[in-house]
N, CA and C atoms as an extended XYZ file, in Angstrom:
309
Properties=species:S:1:pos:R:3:atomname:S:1:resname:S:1:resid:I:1 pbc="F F F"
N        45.550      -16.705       -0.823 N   UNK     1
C        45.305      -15.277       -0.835 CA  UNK     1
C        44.507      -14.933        0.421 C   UNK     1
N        44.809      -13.867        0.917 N   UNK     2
C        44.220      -13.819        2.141 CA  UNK     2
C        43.292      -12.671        2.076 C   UNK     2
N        42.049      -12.526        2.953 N   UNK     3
C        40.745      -11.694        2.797 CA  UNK     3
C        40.916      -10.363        3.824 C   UNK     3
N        41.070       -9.331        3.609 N   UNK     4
C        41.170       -7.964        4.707 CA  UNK     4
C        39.896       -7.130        4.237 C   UNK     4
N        39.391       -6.944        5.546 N   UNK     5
C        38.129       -6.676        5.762 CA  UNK     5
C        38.485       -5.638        6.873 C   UNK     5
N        37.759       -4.053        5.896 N   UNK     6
C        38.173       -2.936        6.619 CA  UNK     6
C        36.437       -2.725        7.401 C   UNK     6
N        36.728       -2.423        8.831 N   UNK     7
C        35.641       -2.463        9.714 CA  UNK     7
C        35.252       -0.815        9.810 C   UNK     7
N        34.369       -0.421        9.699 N   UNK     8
C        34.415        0.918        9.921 CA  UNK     8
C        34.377        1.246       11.454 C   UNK     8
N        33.779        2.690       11.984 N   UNK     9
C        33.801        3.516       13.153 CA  UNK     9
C        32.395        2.776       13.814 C   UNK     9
N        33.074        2.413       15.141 N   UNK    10
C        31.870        1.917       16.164 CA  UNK    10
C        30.075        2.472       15.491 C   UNK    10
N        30.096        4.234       15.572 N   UNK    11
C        28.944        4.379       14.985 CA  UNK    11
C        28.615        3.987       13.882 C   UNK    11
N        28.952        3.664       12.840 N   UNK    12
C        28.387        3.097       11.665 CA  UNK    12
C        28.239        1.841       11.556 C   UNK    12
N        28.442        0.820       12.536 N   UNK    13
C        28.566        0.074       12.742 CA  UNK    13
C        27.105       -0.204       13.410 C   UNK    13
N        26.494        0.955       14.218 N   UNK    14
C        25.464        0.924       14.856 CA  UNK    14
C        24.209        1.022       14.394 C   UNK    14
N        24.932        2.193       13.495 N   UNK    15
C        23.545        2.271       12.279 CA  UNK    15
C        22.949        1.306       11.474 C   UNK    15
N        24.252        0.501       11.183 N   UNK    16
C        23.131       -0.450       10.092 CA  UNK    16
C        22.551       -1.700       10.987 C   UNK    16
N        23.483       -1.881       11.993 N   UNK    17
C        22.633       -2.907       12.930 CA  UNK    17
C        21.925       -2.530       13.629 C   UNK    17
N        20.755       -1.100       13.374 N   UNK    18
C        20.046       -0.750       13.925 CA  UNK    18
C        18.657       -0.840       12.589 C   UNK    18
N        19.766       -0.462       11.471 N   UNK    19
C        18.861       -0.542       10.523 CA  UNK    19
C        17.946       -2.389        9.361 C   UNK    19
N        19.360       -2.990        9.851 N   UNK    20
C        18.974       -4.729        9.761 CA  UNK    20
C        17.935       -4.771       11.001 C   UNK    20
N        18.096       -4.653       11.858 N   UNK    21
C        17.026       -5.185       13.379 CA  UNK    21
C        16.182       -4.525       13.317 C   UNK    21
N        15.708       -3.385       12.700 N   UNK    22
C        14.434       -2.744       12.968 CA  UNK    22
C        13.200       -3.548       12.295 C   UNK    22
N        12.020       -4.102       13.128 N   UNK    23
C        11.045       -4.404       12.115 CA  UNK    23
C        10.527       -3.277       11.297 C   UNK    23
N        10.020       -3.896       10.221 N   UNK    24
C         9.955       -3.223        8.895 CA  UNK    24
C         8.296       -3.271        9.308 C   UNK    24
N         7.914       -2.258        8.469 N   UNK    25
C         6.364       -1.881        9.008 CA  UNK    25
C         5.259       -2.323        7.629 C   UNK    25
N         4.705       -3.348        7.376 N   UNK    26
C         3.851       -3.737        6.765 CA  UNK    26
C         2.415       -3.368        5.852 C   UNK    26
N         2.495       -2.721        4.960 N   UNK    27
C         1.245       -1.873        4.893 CA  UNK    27
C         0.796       -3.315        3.773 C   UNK    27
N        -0.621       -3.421        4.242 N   UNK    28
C        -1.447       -4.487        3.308 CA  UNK    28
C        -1.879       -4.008        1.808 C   UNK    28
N        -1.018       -4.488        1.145 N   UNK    29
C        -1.416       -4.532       -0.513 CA  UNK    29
C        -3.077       -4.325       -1.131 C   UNK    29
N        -3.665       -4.933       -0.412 N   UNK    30
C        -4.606       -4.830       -1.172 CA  UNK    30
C        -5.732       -4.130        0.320 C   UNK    30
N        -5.449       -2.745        0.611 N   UNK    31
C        -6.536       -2.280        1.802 CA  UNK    31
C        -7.248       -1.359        0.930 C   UNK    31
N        -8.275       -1.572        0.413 N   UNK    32
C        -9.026       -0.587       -0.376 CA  UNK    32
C       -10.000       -1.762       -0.472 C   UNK    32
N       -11.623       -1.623       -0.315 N   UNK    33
C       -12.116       -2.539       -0.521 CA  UNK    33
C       -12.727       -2.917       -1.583 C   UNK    33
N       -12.423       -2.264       -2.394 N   UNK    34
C       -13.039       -2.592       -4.073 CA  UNK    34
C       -11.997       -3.431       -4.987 C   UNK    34
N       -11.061       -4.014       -4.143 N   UNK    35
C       -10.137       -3.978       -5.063 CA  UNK    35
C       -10.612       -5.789       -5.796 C   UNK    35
N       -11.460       -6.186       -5.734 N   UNK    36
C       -12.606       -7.519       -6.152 CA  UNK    36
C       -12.831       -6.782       -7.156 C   UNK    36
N       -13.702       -5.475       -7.345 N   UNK    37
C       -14.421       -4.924       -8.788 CA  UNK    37
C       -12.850       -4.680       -9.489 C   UNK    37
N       -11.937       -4.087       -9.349 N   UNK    38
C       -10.897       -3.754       -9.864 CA  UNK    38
C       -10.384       -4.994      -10.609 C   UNK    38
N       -10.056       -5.982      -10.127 N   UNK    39
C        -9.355       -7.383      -10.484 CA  UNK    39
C        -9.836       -8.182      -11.395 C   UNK    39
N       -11.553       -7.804      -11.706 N   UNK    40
C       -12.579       -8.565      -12.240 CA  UNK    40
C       -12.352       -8.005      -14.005 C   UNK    40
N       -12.480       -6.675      -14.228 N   UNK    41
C       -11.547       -6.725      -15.575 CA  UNK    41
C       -10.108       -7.121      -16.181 C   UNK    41
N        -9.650       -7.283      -15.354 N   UNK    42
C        -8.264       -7.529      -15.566 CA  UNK    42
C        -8.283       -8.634      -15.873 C   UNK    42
N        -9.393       -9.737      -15.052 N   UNK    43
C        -9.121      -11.151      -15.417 CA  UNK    43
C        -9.598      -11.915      -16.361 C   UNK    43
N       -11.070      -10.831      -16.836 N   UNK    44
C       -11.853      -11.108      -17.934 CA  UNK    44
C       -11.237      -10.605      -19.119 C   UNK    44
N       -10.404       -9.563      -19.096 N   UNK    45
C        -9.846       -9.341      -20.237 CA  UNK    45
C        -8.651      -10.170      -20.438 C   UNK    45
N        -7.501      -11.240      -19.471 N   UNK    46
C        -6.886      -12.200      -19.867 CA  UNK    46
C        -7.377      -13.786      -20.387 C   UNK    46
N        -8.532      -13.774      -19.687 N   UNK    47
C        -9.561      -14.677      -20.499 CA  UNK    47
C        -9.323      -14.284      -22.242 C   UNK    47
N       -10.218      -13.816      -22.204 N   UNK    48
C       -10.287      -12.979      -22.963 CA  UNK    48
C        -9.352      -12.778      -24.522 C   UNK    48
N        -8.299      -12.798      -24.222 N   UNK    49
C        -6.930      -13.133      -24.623 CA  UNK    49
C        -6.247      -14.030      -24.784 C   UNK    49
N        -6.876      -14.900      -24.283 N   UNK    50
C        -6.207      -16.844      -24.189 CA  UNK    50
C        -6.842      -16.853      -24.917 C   UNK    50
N        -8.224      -16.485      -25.127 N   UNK    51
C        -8.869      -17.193      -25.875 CA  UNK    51
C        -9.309      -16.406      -27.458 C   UNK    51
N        -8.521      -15.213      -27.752 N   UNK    52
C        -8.455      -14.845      -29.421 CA  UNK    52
C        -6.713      -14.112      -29.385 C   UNK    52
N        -6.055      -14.265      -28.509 N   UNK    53
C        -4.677      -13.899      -29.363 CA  UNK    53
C        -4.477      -12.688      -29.418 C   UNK    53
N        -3.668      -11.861      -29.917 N   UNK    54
C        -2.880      -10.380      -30.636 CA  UNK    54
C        -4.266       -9.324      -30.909 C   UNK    54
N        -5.568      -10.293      -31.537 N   UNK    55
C        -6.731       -9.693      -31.812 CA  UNK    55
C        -7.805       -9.409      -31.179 C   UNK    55
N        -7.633       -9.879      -29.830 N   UNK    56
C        -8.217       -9.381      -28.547 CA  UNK    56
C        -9.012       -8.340      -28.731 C   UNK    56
N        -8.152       -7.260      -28.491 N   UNK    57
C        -8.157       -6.190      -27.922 CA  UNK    57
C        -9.482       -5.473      -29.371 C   UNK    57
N        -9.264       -5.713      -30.389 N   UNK    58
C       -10.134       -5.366      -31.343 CA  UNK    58
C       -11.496       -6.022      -31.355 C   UNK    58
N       -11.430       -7.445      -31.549 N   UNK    59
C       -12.635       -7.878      -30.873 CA  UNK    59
C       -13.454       -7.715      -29.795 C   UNK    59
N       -13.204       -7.214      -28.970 N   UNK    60
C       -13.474       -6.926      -27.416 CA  UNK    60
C       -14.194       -5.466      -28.208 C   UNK    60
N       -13.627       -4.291      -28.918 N   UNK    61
C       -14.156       -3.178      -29.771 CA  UNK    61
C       -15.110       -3.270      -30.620 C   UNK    61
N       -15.510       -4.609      -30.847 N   UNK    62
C       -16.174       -4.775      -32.103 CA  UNK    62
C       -17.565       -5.682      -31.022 C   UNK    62
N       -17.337       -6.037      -30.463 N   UNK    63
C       -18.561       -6.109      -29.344 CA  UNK    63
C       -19.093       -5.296      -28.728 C   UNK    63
N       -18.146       -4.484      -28.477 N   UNK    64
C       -19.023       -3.402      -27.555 CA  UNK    64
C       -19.596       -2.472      -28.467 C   UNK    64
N       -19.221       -1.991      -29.817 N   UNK    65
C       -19.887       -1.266      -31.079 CA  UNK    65
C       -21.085       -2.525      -31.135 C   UNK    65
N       -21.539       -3.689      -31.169 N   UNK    66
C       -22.078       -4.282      -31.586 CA  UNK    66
C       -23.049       -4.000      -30.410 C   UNK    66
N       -23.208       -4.323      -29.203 N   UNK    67
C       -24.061       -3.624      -27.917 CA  UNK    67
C       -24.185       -2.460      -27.828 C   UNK    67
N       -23.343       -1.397      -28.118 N   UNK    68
C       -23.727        0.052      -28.219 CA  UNK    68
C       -25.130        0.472      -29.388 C   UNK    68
N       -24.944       -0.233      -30.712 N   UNK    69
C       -25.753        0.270      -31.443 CA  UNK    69
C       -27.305       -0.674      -31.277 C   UNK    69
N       -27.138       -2.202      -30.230 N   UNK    70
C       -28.410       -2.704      -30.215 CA  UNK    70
C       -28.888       -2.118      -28.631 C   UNK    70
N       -28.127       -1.015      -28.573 N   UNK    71
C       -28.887       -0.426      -26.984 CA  UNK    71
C       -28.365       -1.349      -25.720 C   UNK    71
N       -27.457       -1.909      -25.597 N   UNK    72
C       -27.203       -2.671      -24.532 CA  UNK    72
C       -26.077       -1.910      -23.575 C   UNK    72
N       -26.182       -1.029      -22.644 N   UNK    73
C       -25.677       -0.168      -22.465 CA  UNK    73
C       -24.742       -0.886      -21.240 C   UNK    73
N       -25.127       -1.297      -20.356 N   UNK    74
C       -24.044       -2.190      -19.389 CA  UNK    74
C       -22.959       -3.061      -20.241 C   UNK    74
N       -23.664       -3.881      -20.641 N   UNK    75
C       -22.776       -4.488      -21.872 CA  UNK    75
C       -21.264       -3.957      -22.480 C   UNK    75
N       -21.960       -3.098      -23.218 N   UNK    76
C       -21.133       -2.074      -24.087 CA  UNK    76
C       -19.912       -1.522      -23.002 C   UNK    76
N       -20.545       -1.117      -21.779 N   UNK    77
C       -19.548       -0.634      -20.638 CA  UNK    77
C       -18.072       -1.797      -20.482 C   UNK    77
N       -19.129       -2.732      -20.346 N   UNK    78
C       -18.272       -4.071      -20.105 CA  UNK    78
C       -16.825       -4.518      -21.248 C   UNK    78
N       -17.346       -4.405      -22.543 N   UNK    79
C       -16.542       -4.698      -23.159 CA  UNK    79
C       -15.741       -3.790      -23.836 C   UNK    79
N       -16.031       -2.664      -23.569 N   UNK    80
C       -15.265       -1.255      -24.046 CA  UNK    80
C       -14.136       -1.063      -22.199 C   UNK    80
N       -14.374       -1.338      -21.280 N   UNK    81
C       -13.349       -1.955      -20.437 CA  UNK    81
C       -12.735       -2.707      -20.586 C   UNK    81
N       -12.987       -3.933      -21.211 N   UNK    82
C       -11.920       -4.896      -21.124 CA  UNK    82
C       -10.918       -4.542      -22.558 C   UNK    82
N       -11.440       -4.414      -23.527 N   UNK    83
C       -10.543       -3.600      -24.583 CA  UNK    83
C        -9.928       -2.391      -24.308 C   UNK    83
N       -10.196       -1.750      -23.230 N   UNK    84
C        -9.483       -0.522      -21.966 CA  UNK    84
C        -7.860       -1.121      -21.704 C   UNK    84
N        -8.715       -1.946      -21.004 N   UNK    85
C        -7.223       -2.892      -20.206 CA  UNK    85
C        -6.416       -3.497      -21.385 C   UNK    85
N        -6.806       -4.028      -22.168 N   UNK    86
C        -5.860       -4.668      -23.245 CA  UNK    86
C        -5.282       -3.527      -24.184 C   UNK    86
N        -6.134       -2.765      -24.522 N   UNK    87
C        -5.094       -1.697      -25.508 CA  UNK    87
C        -6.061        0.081      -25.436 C   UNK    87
N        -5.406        0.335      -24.635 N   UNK    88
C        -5.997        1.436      -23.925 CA  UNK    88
C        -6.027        2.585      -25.318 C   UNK    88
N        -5.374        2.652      -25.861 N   UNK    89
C        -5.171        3.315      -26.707 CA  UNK    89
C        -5.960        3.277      -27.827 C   UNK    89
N        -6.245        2.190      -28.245 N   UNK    90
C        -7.688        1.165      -29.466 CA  UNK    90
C        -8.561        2.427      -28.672 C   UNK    90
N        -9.354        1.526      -27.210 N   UNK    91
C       -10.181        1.882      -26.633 CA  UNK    91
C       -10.215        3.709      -26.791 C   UNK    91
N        -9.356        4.454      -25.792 N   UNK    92
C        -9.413        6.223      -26.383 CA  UNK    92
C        -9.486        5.900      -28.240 C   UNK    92
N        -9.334        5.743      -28.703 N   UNK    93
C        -9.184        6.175      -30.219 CA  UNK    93
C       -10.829        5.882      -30.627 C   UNK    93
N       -11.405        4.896      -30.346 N   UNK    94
C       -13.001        4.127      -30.404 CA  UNK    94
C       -13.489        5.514      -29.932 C   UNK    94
N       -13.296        5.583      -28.592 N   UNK    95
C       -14.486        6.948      -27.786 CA  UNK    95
C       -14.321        8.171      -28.575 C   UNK    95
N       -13.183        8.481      -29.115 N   UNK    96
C       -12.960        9.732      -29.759 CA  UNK    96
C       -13.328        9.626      -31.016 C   UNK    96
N       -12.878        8.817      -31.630 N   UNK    97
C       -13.514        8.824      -33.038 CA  UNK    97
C       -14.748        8.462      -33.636 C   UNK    97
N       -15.478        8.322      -32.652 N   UNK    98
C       -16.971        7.977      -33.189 CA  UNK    98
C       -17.748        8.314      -31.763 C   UNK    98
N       -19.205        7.820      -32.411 N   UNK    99
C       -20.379        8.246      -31.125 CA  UNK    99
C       -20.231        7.303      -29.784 C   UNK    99
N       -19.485        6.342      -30.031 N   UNK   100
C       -18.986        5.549      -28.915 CA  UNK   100
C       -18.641        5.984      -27.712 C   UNK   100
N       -18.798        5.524      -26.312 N   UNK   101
C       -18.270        5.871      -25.259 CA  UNK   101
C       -18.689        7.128      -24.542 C   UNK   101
N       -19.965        8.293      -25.746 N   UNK   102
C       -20.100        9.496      -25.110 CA  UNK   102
C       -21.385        8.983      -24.087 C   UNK   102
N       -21.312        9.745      -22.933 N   UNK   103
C       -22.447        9.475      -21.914 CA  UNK   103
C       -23.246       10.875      -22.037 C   UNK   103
């Protein structure tokens, strides 16, 4: 069986071998310089998760209620974030439905 290969018009021809050869312009992924504080919940809350399962995200809620009411206010920040990242939704439902989370 034989292969026919329709070539198009000189110009279109130009275009895309203008558009293969062009270097492509590089923007760096991570140019923001916080992006260390950013990464640092994300990784504590997969910790986090290896290490209690499906029930994470509730436990992580039940700590930070547990630091909220003994006054531990960084704390409480801490683990009402990482139950953020795992089930964002837990977390809004916690701040709204109780004295939790108000500043």
């Amino acid at each position: 069986m034989s292969v026919r290969i329709a070539v198009g018009s000189h110009q279109e021809c130009a275009v895309v071998t203008r558009a293969l050869t062009m270097p492509q312009i590089r923007v760096p992924a991570n140019d923001q310089d916080d992006c260390r504080t950013r990464e640092l919940p994300l990784r504590e809350a997969l910790l986090h998760f290896a290490a209690h399962g499906l029930s994470a995200a509730e436990r992580a809620r039940e700590k930070a209620e547990r630091c909220f009411f003994a006054g531990n206010r960084r704390d409480y920040l801490h683990w009402m974030e990482i139950c953020r990242v795992l089930d964002r939704r837990m977390a809004d439902f916690a701040s709204r439905s109780s004295i939790l989370d108000r500043r």
